[in-house]
C-alpha positions as CSV (number, residue, x, y, z in Angstrom):
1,X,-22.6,11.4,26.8
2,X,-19.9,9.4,28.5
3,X,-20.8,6.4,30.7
4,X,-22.3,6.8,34.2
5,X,-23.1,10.7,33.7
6,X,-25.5,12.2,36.1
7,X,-28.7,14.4,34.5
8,X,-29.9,17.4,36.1
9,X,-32.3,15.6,37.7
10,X,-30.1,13.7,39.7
11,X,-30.3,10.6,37.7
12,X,-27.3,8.2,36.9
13,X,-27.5,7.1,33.3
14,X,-25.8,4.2,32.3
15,X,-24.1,3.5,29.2
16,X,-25.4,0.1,28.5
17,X,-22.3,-0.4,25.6
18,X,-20.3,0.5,28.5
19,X,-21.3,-2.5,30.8
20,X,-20.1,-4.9,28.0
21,X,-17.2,-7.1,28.6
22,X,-14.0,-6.2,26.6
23,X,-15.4,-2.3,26.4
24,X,-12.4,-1.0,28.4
25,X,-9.8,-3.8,26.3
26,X,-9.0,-1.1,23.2
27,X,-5.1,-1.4,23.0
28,X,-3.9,-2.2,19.7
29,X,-3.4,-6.0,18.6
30,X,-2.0,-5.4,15.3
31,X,1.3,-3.5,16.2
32,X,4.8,-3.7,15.7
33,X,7.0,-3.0,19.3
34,X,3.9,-1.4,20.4
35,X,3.1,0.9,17.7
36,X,-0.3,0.2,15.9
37,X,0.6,-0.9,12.2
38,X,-2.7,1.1,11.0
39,X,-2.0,4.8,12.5
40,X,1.7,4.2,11.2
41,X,0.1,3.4,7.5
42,X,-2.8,5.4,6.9
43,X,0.2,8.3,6.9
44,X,1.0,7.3,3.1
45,X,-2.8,7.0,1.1
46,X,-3.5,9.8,2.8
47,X,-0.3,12.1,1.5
48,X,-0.6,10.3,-2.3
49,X,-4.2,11.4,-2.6
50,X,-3.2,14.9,-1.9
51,X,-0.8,14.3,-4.1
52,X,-3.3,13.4,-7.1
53,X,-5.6,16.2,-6.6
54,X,-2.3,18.4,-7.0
55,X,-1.2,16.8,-10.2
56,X,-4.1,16.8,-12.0
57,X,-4.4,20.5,-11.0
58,X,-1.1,21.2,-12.5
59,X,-1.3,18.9,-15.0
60,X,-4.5,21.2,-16.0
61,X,-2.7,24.3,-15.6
62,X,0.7,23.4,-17.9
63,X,-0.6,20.5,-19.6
64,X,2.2,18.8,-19.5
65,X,1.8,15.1,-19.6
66,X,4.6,14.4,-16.5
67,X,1.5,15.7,-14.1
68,X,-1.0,13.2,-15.3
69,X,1.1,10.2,-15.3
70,X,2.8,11.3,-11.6
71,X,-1.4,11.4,-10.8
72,X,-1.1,7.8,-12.4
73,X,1.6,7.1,-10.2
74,X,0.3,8.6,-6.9
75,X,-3.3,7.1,-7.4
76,X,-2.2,3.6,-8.1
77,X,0.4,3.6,-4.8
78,X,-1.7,5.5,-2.8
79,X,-5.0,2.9,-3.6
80,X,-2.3,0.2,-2.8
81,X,-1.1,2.0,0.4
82,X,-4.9,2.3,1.3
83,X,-5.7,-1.4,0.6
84,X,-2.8,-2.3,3.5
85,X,-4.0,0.3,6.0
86,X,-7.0,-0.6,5.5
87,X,-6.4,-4.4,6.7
88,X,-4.5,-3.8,9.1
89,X,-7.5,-1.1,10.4
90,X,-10.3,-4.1,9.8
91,X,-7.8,-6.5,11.9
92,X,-7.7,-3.9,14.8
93,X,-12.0,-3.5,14.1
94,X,-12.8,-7.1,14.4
95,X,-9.8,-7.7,17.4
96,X,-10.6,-5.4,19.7
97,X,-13.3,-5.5,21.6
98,X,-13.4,-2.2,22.9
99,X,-13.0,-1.2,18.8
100,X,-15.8,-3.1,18.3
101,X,-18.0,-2.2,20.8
102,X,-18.3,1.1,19.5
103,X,-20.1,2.6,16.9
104,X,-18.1,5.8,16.0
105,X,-15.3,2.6,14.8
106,X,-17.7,1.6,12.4
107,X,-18.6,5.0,11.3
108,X,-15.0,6.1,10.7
109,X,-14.9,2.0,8.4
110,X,-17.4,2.7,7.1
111,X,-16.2,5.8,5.3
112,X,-12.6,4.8,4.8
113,X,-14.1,1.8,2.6
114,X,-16.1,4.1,0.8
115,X,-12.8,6.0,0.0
116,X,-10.8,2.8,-1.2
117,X,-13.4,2.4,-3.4
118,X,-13.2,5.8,-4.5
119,X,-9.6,5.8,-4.9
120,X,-9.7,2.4,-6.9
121,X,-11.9,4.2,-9.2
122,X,-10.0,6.7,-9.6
123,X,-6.5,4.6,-10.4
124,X,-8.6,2.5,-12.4
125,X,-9.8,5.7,-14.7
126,X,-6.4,6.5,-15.1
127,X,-4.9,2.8,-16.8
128,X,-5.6,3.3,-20.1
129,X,-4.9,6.9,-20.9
130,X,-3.7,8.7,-18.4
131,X,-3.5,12.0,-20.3
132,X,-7.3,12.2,-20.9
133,X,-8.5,10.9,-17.9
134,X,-7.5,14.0,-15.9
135,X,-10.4,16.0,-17.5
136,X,-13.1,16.5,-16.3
137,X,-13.4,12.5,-14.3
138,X,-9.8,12.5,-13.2
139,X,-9.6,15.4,-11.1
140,X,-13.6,15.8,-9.6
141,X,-12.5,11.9,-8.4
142,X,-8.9,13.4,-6.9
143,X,-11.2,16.3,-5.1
144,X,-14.0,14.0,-4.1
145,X,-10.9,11.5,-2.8
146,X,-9.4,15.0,-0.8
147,X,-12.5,15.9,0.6
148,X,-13.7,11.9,1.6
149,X,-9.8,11.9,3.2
150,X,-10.2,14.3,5.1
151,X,-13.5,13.3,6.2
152,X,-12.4,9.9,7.4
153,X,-9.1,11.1,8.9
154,X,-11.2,13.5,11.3
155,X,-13.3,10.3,12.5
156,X,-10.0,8.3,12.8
157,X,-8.2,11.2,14.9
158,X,-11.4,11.5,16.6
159,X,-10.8,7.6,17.3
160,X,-7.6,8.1,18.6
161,X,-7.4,11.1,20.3
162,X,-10.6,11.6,22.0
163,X,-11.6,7.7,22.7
164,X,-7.5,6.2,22.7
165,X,-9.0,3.5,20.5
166,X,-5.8,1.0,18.9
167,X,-3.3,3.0,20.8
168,X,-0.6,0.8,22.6
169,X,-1.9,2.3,25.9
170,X,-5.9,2.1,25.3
171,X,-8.1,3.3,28.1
């Protein structure tokens, strides 16, 4: 329900969250000439975890080893990749009041922590023995990493295109 909506009754309802100071401030802090640093990076874990899923699935397919060390590869930089998006999204969280005054933020944190700690695990499967860690662990972590992706970037375009939150322009 947005703020201030009017039931059939005829009764305002107020949005208590929405009476907080700061609840209209939700332009990004962390940005770069205007452009928030975190919807600019989250572009990169998200691509490289595709990218795992799809080598260890052609790495099961050909068994060549190339696939499972390019999964290496792509899980390592895209747990990396994830680590500095998700600063830069916990900088804009604790910032921004208008962030942090609501909860779908923390939702959509929530589940993009989960997913760094998914995609650790994964890369961290994968050090020692890259070859055998595609089967069976490797690749149900790449496809539980695909589906918690695309989980989290829903909530974070949600974020962004429905509420404007950490967009140069905000409310």
């Amino acid at each position: 329900m947005a703020p201030d909506e009017v039931t059939d009754d005829g009764e305002e309802l107020i949005d208590p969250i929405s009476q907080k100071s700061g609840f209209s401030q939700t332009s990004s802090r962390v940005a770069v000439l205007g452009h928030p640093i975190h919807a600019m990076s989250v572009a990169f874990p998200i691509a490289l975890t595709f990218c795992v899923f799809g080598a260890d699935a052609l790495y099961w397919w050909t068994g060549d080893s190339f696939w499972a060390r390019a999964a290496l590869w792509a899980a390592g930089t895209g747990f990396l990749f994830g680590m500095f998006a998700g600063i830069s999204g916990t900088a804009e969280l604790l910032l921004v009041p208008g962030i942090r005054a609501r909860a779908p933020a923390w939702t959509h944190f929530i589940i993009a922590v989960t997913l760094l700690g998914i995609l650790g695990t994964n890369w961290g499967h994968r050090l020692w023995g890259y070859e055998d860690a595609v089967l069976p662990y490797g690749i149900l972590l790449s496809a539980l990493s695909v589906l918690m992706v695309m989980f989290t970037g829903w909530h974070g375009g949600k974020l962004v295109f429905d509420y404007r939150l950490g967009t140069s322009k905000g409310n």
